[in-house]
TORMARKE-898445 format. One record per atom (N, C-alpha, C, O): residue in one letter; y, z, x. Coordinates in steps of 0.05 Angstrom, whole numbers, plus 5000, padded with zeros to 4 digits. Layout:
<nodes>
AYZX...
</nodes>
This chain:
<nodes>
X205567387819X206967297795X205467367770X206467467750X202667317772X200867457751X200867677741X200767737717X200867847763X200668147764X203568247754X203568457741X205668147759X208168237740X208668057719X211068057713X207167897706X207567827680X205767937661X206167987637X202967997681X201068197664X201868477653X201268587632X204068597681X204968897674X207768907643X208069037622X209168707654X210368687627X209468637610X211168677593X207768547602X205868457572X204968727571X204968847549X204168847594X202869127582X204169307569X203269427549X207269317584X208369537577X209569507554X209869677537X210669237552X212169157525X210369217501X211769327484X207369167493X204769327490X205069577482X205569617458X204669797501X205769967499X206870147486X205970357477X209970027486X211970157475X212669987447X214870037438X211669867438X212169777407X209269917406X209870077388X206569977412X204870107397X205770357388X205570387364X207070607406X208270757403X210170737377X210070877357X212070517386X214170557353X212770557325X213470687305X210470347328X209170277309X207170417293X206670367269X205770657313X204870857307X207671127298X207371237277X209071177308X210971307294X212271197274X213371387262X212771047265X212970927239X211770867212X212770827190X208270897224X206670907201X207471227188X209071357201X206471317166X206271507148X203171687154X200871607153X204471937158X200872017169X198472057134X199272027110X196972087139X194872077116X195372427091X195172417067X196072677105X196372737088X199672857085X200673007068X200672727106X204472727100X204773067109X206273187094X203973167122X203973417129X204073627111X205273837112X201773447083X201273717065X199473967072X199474207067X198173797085X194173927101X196574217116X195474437111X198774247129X199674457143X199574687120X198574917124X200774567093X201774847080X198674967067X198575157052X196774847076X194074847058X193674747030X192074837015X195874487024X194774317003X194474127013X194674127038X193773907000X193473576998X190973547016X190873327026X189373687021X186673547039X185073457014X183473277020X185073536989X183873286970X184572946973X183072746972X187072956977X188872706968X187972577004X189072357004X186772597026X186772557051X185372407041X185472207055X183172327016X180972077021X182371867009X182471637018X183971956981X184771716968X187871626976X188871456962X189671757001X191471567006X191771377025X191371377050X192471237012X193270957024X194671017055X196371187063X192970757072X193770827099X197070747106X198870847120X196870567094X199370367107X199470097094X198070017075X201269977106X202069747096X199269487114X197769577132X199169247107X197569067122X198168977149X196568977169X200868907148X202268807171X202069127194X202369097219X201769307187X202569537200X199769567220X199669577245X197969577202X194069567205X193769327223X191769337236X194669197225X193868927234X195268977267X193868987287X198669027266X199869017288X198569267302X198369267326X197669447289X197269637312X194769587320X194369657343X192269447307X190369257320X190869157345X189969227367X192368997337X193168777353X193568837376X192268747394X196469077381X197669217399X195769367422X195969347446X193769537404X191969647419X189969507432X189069607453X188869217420X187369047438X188968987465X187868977487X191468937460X192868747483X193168897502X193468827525X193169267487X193869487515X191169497532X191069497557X188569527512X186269457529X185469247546X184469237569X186069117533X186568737554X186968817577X185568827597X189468887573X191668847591X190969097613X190769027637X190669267609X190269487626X186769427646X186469517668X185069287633X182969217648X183568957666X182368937688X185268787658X184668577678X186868637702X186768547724X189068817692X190668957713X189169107733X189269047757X187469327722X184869407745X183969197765X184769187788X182069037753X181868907767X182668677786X181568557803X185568667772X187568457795X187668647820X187168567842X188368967813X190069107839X187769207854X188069317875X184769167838X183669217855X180968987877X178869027889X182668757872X181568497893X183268387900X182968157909X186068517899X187768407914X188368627933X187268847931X190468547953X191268657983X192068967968X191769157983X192969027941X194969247927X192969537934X190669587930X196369727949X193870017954X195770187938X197970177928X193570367940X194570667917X195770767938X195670637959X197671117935X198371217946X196371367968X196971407991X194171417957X192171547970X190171357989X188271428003X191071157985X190570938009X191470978032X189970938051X194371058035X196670998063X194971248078X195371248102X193771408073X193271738080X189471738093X187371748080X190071708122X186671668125X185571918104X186972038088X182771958108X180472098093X180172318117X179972268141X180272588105X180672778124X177372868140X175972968122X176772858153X174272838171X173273168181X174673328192X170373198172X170173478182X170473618205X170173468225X170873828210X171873948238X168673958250X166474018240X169773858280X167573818303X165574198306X167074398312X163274238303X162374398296X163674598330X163774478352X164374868327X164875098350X162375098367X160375038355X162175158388X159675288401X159775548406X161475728406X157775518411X158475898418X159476008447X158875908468X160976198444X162876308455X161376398491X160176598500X161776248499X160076318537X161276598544X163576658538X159576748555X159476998571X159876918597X158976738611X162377218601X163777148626X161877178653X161277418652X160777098671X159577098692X159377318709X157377378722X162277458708X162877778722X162977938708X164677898691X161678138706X161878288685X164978418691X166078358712X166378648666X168178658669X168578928689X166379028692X169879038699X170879268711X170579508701X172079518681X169279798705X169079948692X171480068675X172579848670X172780218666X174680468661X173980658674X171780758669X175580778695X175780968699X177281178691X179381118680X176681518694X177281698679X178981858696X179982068687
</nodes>
């Protein structure tokens, strides 16, 4: 029950950090492409407060959230895909090849 109320907190997380980062305004508004505005990159304004703050916020809860998820799935019974699949084991070393006891038969001509 933990473990899927943790994953939805994550993901909900997530996907408003994403909107919230596409919504801010980048720093030089994609002047820096045409080769102006990298003067103006120190003195503009990042964003709004509420904007600075939520994507704070957002990004702590994705870190939160993604570490104590690790460690739920990994002390509980929960396996990865590469779990179900034993660990492939080296091949039993060849010996060398025994010589036949009779020798073989000449060719004749």
């Amino acid at each position: 029950m933990l473990y899927h109320l943790l994953m939805t907190v994550h993901v909900t997380a997530c996907l408003l950090l994403i909107l919230i980062i596409l919504l801010q305004t980048g720093r030089g508004a994609g002047l820096a492409v045409f080769g102006g505005g990298t003067d103006s990159l120190i003195n503009t304004p990042t964003g709004s407060s509420f904007m600075r703050k939520a994507t704070g916020i957002l990004a702590g809860t994705f870190a939160a959230t993604s570490l104590v998820l690790t460690l739920l799935s990994s002390r509980s019974e929960m396996r990865s895909v590469t779990n179900r699949f034993p660990a492939p084991t080296a091949p039993a070393p060849q010996s060398a090849p025994t010589t036949p006891t009779k020798p073989a038969p000449a060719p004749q001509k």
